[in-house]
Legacy VTK file of the C-alpha trace (Angstrom):
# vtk DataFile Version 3.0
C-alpha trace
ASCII
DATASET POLYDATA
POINTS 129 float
-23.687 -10.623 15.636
-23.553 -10.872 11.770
-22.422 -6.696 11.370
-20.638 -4.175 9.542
-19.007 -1.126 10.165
-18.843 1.587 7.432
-16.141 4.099 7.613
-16.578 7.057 5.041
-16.404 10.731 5.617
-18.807 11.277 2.395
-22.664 11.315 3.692
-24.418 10.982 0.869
-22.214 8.159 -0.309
-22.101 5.896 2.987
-26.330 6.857 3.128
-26.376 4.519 -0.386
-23.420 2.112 0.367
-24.993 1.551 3.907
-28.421 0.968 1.962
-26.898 -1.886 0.166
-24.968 -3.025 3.323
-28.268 -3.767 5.382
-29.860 -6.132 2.542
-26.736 -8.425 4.070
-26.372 -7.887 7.624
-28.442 -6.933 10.463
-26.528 -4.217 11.893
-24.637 -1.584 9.729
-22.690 0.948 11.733
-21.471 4.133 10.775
-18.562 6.012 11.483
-16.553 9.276 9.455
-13.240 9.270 10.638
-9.871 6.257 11.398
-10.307 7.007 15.294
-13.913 5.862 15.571
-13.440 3.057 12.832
-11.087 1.804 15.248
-12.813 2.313 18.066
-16.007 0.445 16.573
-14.146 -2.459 15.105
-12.412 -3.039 18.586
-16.110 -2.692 20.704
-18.442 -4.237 18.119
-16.195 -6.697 16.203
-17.903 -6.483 13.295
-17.942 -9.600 10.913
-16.484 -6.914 8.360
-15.918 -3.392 7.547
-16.228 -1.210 4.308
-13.689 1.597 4.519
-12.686 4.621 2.365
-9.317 4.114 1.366
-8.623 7.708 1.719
-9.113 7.480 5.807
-5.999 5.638 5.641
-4.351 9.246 5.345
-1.683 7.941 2.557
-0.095 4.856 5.217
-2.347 1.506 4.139
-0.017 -1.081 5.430
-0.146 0.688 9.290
-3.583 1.450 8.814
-4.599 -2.289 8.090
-2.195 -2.542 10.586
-3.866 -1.461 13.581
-7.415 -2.425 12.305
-6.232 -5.719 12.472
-4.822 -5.437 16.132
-8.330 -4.371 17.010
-9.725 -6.625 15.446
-7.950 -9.448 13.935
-10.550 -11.698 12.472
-12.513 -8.893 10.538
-12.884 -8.959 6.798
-11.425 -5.657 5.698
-12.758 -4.221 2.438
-11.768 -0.725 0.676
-13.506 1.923 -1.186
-11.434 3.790 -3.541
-11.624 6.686 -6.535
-8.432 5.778 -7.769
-8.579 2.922 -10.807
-5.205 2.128 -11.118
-4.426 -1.659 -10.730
-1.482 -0.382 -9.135
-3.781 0.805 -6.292
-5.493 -2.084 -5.961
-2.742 -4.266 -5.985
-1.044 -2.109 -3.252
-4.320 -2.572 -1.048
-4.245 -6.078 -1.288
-0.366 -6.309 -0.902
-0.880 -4.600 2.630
-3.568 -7.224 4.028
-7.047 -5.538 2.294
-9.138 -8.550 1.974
-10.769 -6.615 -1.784
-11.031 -3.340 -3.030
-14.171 -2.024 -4.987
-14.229 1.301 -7.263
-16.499 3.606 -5.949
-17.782 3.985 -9.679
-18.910 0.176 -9.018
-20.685 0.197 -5.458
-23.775 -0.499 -7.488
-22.758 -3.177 -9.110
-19.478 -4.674 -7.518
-20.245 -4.347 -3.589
-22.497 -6.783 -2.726
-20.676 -9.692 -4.788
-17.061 -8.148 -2.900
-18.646 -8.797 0.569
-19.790 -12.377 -0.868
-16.611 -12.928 -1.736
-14.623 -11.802 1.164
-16.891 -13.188 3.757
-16.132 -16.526 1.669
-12.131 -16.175 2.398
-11.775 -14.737 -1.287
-10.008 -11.454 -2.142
-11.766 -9.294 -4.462
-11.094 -6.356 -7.075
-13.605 -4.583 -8.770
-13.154 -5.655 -12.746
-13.137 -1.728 -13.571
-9.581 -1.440 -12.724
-7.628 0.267 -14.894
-4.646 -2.408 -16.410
LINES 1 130
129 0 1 2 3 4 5 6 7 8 9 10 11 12 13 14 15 16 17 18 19 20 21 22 23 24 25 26 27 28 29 30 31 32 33 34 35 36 37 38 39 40 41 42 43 44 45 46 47 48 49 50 51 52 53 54 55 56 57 58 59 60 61 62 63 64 65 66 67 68 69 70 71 72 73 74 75 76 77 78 79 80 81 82 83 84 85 86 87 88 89 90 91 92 93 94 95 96 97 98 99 100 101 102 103 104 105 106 107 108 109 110 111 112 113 114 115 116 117 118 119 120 121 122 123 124 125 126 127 128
């Protein structure tokens, strides 16, 4: 099944981001905390999943980690606040497959999941050099 599985504790954010999400695959699933995103990426094997970085509670590389042991063939794509490059750099470094501002959701998501899907890796161009 061509899915997704959005982890964000933010409602009104994942309401939009999931919005977007379902113009590309036919099932979006929702989840607000790491224990049900990996739950749900271990039961539905989703073809990808959109995650806040901030649910990685400050440890990225075991957090991509054990999303991958539950799932190893998922595309894994992050949501973050923070515009350093440094950030994103750090993300990718520990196995992210892109990493989109939340600023850029509008404009950056859809071409990120394109891209990852595709076997690129992808950073929103909003970073901060």
């Amino acid at each position: 099944m061509n899915c997704v599985l959005l982890a964000d504790r933010h409602h009104a954010l994942s309401e939009g981001v999931r919005g977007l999400l379902g113009t590309m695959f036919a099932g979006v699933f929702t989840v607000a905390d790491e224990a049900s995103l990996l739950e749900g990426a271990a039961r539905i094997r989703p073809t990808a999943v959109v995650v806040d970085l901030s649910l990685a509670g400050g440890d990225i590389v075991g957090f991509l980690r054990t999303l991958r042991e539950r799932a190893p063939a998922v595309k894994v794509l992050l949501l973050t606040v923070h515009d350093e490059q440094t950030v994103a750099s750090a993300a990718l470094a520990a196995g992210a497959d892109g990493v989109v501002l939340t600023r850029a959701i509008a404009t950056d998501l859809l071409e990120a999941v394109e891209a990852v899907l595709a076997g690129k890796r992808y950073t929103s161009s909003a970073f901060v050099h």
